[in-house]
N, C-alpha and C positions, 0 to 999 in steps of 0.2 A: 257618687253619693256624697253628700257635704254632711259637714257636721252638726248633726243635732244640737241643740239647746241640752243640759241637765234638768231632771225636774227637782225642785225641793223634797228632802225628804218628806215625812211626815213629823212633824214636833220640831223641824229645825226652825223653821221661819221664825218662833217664836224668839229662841235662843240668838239668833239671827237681828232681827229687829232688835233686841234690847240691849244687845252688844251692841249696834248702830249706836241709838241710842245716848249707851252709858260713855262709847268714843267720841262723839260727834257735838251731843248736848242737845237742845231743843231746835228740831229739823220736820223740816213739812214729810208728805208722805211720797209723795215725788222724789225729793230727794235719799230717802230713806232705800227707796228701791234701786235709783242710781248706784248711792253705796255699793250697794250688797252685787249688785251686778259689777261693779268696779273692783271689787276686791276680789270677785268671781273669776274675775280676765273675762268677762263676758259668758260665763259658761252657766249662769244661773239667768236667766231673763222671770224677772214680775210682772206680774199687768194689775192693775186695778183689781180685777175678778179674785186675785189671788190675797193681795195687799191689804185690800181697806177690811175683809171680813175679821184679818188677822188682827189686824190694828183696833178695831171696835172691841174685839173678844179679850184681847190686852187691857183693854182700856176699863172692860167690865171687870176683871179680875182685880183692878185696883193696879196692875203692876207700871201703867202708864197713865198720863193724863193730858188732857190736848186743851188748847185756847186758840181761838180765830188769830191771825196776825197777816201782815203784808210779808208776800215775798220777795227774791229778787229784783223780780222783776215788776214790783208794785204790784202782783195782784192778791186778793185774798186767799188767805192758804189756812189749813189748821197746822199747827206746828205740837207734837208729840215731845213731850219728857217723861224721862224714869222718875216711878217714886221709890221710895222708901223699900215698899215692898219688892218692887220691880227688880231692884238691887239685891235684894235677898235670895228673889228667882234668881235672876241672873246668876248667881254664883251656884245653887242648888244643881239648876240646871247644866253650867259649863262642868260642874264635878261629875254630874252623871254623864254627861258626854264622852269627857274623857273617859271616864270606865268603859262604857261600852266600847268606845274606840279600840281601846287594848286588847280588849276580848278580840275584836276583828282581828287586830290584827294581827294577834298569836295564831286566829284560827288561819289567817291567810298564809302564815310562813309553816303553818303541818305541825304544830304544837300540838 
């Protein structure tokens, strides 16, 4: 039996992307998902399917904003930066992360 892929939680991807992101600076959506798999060691995989809905729904909330540009490899890409607000998330959200984490992980040691 080999080992399965992780799937994303639920509400991480966003936290995820905007940490990309707020580390990276303004990055197409391709690469965005490299990241997060790169920083994963591989144990997270994206696809498109999962990716671009998250990135639009970002982009609606105001917390991202994208413009056409060339990429690497000269071809057309949209390229993704934090705004304003994105940053606000971003911290909202890493704080509530951590909470909840703690909780686990009191629960997992029989607290």
């Amino acid at each position: 039996m080999g080992e399965s892929k992780a799937e994303v939680l639920q509400g991480t991807l966003d936290l995820m992307v905007l940490k990309t992101l707020d580390t990276l600076g303004p990055i197409h959506g391709y690469g965005i998902a490299r990241r997060i798999e790169q920083v994963s060691e591989d144990l997270l995989q994206l696809n498109q399917g999962t990716l671009y809905p998250a990135l639009l729904r970002l982009e609606q909330k105001g917390w991202i904003t994208s413009k056409w540009g060339a990429s690497e490899n000269n071809r057309r890409a949209k390229f993704y930066s934090l705004t304003r607000a994105g940053r606000k998330q971003l911290a909202a959200e890493t704080e509530s992360w951590e909470r909840i984490s703690a909780v686990i992980t009191r629960l997992l040691q029989g607290a």
